[in-house]
mmCIF file as Biopython writes it, N, C-alpha, C and O atoms, coordinates in Angstrom:
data_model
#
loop_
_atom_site.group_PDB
_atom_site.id
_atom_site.type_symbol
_atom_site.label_atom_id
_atom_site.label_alt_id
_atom_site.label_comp_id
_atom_site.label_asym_id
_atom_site.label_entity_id
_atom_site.label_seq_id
_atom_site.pdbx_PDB_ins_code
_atom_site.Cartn_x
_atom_site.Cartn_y
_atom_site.Cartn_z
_atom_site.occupancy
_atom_site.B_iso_or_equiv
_atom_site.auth_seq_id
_atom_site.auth_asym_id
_atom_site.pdbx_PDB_model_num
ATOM 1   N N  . UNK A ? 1  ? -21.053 -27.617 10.451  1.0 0.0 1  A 1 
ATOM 2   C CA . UNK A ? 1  ? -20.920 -26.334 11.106  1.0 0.0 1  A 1 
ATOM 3   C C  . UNK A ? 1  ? -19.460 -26.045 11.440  1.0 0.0 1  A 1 
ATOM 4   O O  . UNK A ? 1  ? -18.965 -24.921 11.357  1.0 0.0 1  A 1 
ATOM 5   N N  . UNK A ? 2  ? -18.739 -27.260 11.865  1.0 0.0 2  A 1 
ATOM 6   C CA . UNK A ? 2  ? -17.178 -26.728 11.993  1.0 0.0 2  A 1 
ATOM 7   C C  . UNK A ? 2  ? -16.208 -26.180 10.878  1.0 0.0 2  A 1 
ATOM 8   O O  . UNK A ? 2  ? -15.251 -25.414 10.987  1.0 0.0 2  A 1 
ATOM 9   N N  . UNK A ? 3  ? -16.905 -26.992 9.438   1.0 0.0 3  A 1 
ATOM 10  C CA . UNK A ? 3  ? -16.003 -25.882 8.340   1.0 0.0 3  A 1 
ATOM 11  C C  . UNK A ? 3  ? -16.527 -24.716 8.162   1.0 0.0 3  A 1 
ATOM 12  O O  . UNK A ? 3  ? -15.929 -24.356 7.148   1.0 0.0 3  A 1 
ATOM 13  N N  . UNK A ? 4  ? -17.600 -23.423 8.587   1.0 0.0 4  A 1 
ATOM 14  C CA . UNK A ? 4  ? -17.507 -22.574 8.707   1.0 0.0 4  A 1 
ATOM 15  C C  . UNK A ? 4  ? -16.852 -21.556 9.345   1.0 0.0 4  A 1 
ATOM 16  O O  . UNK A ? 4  ? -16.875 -20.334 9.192   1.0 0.0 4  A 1 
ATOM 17  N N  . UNK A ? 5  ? -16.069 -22.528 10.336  1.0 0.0 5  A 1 
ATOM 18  C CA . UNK A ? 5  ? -15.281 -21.391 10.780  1.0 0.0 5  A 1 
ATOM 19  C C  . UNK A ? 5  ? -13.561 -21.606 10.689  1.0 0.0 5  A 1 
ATOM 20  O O  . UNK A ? 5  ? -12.870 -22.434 11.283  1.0 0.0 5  A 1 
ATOM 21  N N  . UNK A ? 6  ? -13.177 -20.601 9.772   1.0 0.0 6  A 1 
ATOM 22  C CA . UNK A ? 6  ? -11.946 -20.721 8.551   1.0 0.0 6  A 1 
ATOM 23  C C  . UNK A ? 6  ? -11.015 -20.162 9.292   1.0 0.0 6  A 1 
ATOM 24  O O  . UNK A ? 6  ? -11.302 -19.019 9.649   1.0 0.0 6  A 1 
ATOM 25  N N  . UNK A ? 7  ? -9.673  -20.699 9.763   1.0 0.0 7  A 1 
ATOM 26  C CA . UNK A ? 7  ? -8.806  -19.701 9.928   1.0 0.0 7  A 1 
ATOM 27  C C  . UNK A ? 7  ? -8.243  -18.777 8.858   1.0 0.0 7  A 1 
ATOM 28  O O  . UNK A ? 7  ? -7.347  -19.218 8.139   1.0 0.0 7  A 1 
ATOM 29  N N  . UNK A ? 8  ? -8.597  -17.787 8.721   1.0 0.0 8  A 1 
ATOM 30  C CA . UNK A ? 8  ? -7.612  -16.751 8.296   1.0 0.0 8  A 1 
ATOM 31  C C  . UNK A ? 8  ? -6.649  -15.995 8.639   1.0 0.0 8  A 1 
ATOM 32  O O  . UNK A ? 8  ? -6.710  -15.288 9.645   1.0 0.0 8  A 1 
ATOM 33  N N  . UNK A ? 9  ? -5.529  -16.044 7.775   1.0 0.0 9  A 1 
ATOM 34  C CA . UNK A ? 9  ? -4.295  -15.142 8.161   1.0 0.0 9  A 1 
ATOM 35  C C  . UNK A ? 9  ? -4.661  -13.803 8.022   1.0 0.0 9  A 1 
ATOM 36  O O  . UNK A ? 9  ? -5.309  -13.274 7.118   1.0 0.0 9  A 1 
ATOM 37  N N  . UNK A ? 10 ? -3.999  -13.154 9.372   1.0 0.0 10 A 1 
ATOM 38  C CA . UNK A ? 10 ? -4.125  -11.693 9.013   1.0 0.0 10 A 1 
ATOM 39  C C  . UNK A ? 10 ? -3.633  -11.124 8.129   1.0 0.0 10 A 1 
ATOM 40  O O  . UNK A ? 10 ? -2.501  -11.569 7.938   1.0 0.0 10 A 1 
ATOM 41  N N  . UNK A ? 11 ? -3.977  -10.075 7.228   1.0 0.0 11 A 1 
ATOM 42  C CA . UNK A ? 11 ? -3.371  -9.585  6.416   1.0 0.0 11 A 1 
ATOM 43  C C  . UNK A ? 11 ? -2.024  -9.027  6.657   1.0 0.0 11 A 1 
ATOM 44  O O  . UNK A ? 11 ? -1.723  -8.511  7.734   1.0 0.0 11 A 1 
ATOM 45  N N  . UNK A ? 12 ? -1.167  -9.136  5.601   1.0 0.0 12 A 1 
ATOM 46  C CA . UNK A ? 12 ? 0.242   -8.972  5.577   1.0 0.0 12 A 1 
ATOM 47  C C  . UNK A ? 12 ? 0.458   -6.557  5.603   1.0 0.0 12 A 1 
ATOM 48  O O  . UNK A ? 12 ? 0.063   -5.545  5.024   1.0 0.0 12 A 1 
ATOM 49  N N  . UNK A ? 13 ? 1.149   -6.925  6.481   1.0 0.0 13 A 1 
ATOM 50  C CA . UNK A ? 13 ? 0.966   -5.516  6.563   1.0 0.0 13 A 1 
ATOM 51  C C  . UNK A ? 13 ? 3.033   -5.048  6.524   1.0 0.0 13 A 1 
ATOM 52  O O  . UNK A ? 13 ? 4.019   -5.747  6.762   1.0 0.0 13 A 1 
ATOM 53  N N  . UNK A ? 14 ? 2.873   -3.462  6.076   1.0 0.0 14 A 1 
ATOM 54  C CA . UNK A ? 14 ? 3.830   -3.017  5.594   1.0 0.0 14 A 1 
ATOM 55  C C  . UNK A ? 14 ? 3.849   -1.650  6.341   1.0 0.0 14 A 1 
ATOM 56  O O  . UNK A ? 14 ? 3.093   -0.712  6.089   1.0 0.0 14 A 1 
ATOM 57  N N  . UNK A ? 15 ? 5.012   -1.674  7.488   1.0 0.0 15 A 1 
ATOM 58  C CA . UNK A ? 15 ? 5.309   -0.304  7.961   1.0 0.0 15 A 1 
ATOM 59  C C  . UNK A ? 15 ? 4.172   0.417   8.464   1.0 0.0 15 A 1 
ATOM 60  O O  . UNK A ? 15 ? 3.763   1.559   8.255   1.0 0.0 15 A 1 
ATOM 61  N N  . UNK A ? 16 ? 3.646   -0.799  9.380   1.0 0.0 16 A 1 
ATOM 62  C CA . UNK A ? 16 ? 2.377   -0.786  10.094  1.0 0.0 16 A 1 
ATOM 63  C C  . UNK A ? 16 ? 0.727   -0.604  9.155   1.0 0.0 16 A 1 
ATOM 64  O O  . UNK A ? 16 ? -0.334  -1.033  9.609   1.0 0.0 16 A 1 
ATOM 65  N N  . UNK A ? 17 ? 0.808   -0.172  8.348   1.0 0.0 17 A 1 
ATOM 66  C CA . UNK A ? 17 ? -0.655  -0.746  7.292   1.0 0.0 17 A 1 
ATOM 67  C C  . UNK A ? 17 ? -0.797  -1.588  6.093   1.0 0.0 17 A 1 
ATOM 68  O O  . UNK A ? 17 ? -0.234  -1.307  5.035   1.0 0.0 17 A 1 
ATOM 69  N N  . UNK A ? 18 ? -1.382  -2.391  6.218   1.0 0.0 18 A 1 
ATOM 70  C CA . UNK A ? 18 ? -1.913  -2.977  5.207   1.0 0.0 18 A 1 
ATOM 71  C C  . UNK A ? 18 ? -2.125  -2.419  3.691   1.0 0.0 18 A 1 
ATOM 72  O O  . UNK A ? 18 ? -2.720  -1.342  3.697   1.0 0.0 18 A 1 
ATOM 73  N N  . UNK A ? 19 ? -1.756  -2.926  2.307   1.0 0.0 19 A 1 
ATOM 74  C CA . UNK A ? 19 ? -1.683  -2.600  1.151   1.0 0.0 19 A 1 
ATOM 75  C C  . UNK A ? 19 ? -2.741  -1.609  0.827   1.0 0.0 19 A 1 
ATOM 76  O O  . UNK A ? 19 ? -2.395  -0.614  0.189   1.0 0.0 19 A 1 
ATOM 77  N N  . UNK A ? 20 ? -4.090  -1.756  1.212   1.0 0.0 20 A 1 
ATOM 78  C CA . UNK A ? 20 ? -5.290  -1.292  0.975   1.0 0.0 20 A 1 
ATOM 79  C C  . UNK A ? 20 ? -5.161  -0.129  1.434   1.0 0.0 20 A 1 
ATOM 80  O O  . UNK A ? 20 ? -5.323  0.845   0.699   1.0 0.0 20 A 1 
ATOM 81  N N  . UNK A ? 21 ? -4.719  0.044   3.258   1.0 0.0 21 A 1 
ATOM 82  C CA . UNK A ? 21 ? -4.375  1.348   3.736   1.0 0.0 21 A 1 
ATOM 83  C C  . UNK A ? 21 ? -3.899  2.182   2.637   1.0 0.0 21 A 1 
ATOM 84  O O  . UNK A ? 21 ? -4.539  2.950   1.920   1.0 0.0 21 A 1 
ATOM 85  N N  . UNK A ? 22 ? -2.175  1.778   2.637   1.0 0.0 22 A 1 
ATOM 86  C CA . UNK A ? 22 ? -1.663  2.518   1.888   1.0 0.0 22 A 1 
ATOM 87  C C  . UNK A ? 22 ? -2.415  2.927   0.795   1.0 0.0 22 A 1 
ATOM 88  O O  . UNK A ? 22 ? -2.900  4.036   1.024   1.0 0.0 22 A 1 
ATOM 89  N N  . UNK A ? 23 ? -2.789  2.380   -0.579  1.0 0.0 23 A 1 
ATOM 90  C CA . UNK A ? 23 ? -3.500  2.577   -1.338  1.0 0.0 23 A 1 
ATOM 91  C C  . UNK A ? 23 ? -4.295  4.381   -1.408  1.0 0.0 23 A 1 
ATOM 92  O O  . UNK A ? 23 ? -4.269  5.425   -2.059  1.0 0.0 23 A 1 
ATOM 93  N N  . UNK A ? 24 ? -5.140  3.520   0.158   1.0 0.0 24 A 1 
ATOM 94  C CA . UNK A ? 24 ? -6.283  4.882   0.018   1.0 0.0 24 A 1 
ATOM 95  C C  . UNK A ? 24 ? -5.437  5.966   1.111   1.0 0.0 24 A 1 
ATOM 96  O O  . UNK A ? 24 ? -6.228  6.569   1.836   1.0 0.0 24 A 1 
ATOM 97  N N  . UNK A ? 25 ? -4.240  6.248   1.303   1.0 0.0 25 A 1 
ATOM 98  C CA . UNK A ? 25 ? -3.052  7.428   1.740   1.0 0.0 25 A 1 
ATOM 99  C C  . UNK A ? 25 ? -2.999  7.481   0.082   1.0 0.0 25 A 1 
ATOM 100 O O  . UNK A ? 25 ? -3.303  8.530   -0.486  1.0 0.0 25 A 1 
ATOM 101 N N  . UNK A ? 26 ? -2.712  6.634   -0.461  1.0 0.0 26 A 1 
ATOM 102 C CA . UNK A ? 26 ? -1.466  7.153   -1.800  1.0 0.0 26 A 1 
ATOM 103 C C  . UNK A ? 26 ? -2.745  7.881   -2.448  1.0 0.0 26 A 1 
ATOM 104 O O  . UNK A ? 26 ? -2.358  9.022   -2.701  1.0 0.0 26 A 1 
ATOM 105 N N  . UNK A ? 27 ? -4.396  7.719   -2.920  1.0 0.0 27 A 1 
ATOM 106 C CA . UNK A ? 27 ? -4.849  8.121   -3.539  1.0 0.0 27 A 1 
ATOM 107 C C  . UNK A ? 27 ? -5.283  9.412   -2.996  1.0 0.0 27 A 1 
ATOM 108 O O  . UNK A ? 27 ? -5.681  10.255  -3.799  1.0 0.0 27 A 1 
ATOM 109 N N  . UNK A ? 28 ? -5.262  9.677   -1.775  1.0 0.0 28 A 1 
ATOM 110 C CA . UNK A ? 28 ? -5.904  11.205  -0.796  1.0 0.0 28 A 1 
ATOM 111 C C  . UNK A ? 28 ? -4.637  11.878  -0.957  1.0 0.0 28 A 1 
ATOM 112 O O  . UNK A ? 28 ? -4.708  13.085  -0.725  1.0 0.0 28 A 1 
ATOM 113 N N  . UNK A ? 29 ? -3.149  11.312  -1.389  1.0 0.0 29 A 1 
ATOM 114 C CA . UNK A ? 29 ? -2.537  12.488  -1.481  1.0 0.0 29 A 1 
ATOM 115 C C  . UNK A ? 29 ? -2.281  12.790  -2.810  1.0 0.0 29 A 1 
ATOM 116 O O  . UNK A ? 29 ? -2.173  13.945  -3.221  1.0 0.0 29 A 1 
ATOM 117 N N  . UNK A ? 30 ? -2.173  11.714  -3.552  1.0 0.0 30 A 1 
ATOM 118 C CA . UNK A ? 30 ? -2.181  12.254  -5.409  1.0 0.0 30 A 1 
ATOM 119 C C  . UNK A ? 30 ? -3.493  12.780  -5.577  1.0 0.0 30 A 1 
ATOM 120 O O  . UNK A ? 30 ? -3.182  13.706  -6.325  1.0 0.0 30 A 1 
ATOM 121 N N  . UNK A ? 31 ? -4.707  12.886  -5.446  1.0 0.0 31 A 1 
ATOM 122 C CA . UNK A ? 31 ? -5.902  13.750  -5.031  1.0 0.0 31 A 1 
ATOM 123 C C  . UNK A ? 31 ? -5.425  14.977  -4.748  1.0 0.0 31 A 1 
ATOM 124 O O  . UNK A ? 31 ? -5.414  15.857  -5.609  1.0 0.0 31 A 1 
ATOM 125 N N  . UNK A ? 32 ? -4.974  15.176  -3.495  1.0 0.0 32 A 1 
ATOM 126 C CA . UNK A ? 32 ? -4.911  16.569  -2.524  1.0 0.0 32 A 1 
ATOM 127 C C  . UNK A ? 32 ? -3.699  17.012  -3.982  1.0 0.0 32 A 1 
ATOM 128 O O  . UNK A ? 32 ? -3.943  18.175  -4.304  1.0 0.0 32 A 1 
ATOM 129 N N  . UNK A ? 33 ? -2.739  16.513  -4.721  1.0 0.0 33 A 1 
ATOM 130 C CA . UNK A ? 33 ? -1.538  16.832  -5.451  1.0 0.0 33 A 1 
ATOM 131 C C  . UNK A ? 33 ? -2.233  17.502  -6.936  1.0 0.0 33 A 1 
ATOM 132 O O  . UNK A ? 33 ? -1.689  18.155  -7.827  1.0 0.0 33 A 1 
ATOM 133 N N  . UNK A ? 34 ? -3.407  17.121  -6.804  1.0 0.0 34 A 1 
ATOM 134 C CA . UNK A ? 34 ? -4.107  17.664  -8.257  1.0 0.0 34 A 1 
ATOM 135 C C  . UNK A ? 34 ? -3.900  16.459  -9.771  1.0 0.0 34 A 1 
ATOM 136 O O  . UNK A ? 34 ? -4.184  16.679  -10.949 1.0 0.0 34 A 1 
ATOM 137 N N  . UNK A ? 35 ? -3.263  15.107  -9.089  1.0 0.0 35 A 1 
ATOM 138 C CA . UNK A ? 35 ? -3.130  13.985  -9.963  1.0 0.0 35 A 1 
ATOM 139 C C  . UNK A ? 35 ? -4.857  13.573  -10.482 1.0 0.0 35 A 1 
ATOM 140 O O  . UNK A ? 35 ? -5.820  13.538  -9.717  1.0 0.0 35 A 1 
ATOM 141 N N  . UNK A ? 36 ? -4.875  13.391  -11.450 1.0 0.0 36 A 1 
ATOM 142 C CA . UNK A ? 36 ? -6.706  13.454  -12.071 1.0 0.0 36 A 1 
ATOM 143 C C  . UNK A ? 36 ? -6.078  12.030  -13.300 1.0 0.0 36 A 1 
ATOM 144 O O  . UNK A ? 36 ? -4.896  11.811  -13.566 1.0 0.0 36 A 1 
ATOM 145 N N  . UNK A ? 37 ? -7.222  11.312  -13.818 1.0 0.0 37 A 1 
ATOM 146 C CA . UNK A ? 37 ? -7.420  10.330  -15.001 1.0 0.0 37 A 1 
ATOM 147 C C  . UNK A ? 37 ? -6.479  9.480   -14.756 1.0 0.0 37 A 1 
ATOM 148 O O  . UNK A ? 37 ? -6.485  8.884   -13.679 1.0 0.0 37 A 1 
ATOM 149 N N  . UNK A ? 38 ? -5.349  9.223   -15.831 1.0 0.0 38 A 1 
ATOM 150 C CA . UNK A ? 38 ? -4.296  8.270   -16.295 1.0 0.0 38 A 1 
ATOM 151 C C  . UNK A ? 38 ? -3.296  8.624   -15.437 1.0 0.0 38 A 1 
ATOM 152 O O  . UNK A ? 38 ? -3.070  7.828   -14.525 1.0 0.0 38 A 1 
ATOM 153 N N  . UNK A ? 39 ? -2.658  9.590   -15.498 1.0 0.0 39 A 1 
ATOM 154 C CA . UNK A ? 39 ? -1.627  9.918   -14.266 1.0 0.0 39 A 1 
ATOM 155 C C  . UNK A ? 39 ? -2.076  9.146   -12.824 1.0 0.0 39 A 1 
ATOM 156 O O  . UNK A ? 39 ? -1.365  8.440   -12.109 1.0 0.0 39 A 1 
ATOM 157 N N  . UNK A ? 40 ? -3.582  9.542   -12.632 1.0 0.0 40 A 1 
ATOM 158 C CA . UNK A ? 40 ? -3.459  9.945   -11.078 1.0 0.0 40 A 1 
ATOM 159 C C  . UNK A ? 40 ? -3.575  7.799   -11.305 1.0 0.0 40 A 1 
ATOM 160 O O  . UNK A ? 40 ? -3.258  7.172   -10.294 1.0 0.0 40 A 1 
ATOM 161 N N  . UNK A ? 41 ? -3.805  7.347   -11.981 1.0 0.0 41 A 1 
ATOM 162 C CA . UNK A ? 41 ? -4.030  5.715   -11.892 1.0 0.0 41 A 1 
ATOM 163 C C  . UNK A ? 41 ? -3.021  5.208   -12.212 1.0 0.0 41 A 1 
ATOM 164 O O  . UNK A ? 41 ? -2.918  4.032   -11.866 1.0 0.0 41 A 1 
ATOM 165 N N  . UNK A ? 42 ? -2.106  5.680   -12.818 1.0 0.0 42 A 1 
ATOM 166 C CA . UNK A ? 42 ? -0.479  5.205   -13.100 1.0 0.0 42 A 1 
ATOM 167 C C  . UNK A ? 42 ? 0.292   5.422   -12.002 1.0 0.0 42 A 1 
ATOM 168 O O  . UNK A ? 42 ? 1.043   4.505   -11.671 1.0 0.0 42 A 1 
ATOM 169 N N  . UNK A ? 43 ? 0.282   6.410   -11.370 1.0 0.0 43 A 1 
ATOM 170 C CA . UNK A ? 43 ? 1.232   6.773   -9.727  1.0 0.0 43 A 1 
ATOM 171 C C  . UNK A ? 43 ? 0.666   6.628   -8.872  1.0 0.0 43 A 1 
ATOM 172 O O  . UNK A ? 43 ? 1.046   6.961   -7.749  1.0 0.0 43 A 1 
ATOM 173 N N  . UNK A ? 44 ? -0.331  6.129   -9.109  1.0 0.0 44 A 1 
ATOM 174 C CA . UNK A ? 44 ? -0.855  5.351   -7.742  1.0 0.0 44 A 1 
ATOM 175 C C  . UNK A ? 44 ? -0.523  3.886   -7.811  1.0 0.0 44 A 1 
ATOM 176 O O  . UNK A ? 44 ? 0.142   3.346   -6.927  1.0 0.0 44 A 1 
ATOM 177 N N  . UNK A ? 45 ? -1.039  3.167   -8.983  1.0 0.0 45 A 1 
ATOM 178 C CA . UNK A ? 45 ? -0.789  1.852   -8.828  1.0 0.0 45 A 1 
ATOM 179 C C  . UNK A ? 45 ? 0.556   1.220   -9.128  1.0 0.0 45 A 1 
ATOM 180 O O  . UNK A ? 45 ? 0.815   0.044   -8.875  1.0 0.0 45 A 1 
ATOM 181 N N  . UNK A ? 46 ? 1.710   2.406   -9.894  1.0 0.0 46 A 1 
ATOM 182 C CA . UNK A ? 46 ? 2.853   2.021   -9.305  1.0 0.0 46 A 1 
ATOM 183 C C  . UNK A ? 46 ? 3.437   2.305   -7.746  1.0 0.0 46 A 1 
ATOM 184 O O  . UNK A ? 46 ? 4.230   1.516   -7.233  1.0 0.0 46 A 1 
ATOM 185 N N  . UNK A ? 47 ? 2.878   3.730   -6.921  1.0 0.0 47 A 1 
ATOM 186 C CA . UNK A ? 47 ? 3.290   3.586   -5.293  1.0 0.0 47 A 1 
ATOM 187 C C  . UNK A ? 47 ? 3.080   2.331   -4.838  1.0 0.0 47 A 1 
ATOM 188 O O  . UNK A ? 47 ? 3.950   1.703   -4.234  1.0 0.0 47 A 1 
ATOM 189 N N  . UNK A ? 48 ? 1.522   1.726   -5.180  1.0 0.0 48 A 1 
ATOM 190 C CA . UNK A ? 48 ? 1.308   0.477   -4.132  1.0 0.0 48 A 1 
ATOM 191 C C  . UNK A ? 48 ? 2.006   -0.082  -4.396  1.0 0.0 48 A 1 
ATOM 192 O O  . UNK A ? 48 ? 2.782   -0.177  -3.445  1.0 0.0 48 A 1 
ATOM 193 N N  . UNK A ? 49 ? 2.479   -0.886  -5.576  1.0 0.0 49 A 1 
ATOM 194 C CA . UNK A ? 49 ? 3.390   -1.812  -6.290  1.0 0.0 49 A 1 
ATOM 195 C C  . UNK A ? 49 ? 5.002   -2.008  -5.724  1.0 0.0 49 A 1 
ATOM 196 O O  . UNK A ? 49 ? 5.839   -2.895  -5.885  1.0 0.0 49 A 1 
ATOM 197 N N  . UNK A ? 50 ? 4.988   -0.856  -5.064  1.0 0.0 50 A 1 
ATOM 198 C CA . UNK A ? 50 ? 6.235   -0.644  -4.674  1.0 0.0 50 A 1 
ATOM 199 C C  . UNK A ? 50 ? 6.506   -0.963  -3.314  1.0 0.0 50 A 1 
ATOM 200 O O  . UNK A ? 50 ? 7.460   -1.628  -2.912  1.0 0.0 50 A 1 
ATOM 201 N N  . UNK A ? 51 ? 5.447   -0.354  -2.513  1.0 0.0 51 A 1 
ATOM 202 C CA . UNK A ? 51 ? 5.552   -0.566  -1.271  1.0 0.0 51 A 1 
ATOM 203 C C  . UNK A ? 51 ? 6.034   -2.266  -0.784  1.0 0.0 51 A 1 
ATOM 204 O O  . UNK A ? 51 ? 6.832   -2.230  0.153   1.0 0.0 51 A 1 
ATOM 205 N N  . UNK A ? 52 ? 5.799   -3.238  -1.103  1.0 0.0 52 A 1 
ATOM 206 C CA . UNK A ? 52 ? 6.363   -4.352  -0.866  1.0 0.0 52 A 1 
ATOM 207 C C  . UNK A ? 52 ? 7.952   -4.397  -0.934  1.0 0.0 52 A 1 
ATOM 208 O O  . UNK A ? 52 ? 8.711   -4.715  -0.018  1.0 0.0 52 A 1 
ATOM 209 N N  . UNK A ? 53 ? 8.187   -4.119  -1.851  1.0 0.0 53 A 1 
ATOM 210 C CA . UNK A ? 53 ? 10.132  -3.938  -2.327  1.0 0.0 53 A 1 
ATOM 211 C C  . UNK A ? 53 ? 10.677  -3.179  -1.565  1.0 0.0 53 A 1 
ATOM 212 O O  . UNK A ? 53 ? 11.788  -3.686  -1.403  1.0 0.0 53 A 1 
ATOM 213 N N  . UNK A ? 54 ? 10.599  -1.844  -0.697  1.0 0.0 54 A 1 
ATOM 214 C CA . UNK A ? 54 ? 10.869  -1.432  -0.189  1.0 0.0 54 A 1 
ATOM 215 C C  . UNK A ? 54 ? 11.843  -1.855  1.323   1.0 0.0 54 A 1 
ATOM 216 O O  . UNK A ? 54 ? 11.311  -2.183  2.383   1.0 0.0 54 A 1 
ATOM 217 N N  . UNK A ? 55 ? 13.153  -1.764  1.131   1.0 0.0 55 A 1 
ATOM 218 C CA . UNK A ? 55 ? 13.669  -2.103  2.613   1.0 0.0 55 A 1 
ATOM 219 C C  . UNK A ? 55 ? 14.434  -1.197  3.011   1.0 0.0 55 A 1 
ATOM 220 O O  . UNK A ? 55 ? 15.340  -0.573  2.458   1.0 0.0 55 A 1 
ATOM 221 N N  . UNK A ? 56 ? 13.618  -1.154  4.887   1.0 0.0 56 A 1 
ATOM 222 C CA . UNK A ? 56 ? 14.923  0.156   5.277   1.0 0.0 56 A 1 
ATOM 223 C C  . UNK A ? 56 ? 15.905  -0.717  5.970   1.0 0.0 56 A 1 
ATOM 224 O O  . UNK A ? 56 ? 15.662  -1.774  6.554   1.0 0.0 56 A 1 
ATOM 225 N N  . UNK A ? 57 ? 16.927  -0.186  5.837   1.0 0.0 57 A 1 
ATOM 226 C CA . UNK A ? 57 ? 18.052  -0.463  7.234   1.0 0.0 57 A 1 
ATOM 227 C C  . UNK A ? 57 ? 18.725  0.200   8.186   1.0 0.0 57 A 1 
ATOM 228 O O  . UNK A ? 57 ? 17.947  0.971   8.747   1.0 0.0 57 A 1 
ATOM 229 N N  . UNK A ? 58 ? 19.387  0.236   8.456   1.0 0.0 58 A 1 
ATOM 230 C CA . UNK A ? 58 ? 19.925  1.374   9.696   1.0 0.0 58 A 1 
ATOM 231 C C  . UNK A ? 58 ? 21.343  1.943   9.104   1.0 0.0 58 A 1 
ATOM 232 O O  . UNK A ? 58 ? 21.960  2.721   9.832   1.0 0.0 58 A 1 
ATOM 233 N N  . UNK A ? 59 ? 21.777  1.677   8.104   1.0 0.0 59 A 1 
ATOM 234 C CA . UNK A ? 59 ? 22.500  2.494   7.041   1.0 0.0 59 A 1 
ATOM 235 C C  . UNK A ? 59 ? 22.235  3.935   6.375   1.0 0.0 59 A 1 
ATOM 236 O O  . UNK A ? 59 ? 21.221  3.811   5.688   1.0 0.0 59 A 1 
ATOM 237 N N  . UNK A ? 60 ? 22.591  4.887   6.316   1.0 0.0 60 A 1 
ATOM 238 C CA . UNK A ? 60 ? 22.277  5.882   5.398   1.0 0.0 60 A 1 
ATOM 239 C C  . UNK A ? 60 ? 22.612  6.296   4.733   1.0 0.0 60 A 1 
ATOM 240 O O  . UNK A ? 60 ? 23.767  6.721   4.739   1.0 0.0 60 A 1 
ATOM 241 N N  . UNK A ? 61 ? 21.430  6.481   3.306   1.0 0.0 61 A 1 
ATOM 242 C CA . UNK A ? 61 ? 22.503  6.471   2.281   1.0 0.0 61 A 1 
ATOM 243 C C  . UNK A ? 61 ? 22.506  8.328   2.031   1.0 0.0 61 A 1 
ATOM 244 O O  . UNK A ? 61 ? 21.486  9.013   1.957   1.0 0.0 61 A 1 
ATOM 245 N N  . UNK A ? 62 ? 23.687  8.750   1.954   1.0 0.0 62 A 1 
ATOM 246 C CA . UNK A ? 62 ? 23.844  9.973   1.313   1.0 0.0 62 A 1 
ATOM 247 C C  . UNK A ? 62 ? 24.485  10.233  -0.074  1.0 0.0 62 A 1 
ATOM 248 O O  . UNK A ? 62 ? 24.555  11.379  -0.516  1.0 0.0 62 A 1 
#
């Protein structure tokens, strides 16, 4: 009975949500954008893809 209970790490989260979050933002707004088929599955699953790489700093770039 004691190996049923597993620690798990919380999920790794990015600019306060989790990958999945983002995901279903990125697909309600390429949706709401009129993105449909191959497009709307190509710019979506490159946004998520991205979101990890992403770093801000307190620099700005102009």
């Amino acid at each position: 009975m004691a190996n049923e209970a597993v620690d798990q790490a919380p999920e790794k989260t990015y600019f306060g949500l989790t990958l999945a979050q983002h995901a279903e933002r990125i697909r309600k707004l390429a949706t709401e954008r009129g993105l449909t088929g191959e497009v709307f599955d190509r710019v979506t699953a490159k946004a998520v893809a991205m979101i990890p790489t992403i770093r801000l700093n307190d620099n700005t770039q102009r």
